[in-house]
C-alpha positions, 0 to 999 in steps of 0.5 A: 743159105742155099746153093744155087744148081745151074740149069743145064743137062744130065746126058744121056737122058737130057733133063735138067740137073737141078729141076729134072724137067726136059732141057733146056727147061724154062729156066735154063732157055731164060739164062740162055736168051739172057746169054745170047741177047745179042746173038741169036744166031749164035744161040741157035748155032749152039742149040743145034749142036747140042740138038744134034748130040741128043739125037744119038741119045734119044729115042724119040729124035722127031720131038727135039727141034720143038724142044731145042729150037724152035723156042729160041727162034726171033719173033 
């Protein structure tokens, strides 16, 4: 039976452990939303803390609010 490997990130290079795409890949922002459902701005609290510790890891800083927040934000 397989193992079920979470979605979370490999730091410093901030892809997913278990899909290697950049984090929070598709199924890591499910299982976050999921989470958070009655607390966005707690999730958004969150991923701006992690925003800010991928900022010191990444070159290119420009990108990470899209791939962090803005996903994340209410609609």
């Amino acid at each position: 039976m397989p193992r079920y490997r979470p979605h979370v990130a490999a730091r410093p290079s901030w892809r997913c452990r278990a899909c290697g795409a950049a984090w929070p890949c598709s199924p890591a922002r499910l299982a976050l939303l999921g989470e958070y459902r009655e607390n966005r701005t707690g999730l958004l609290v969150y991923l701006a803390t992690l925003l800010d510790e991928a900022a010191g890891d990444l070159p290119d800083s420009d990108r990470l609010t899209d791939r962090f927040l803005s996903w994340a934000r209410a609609r």
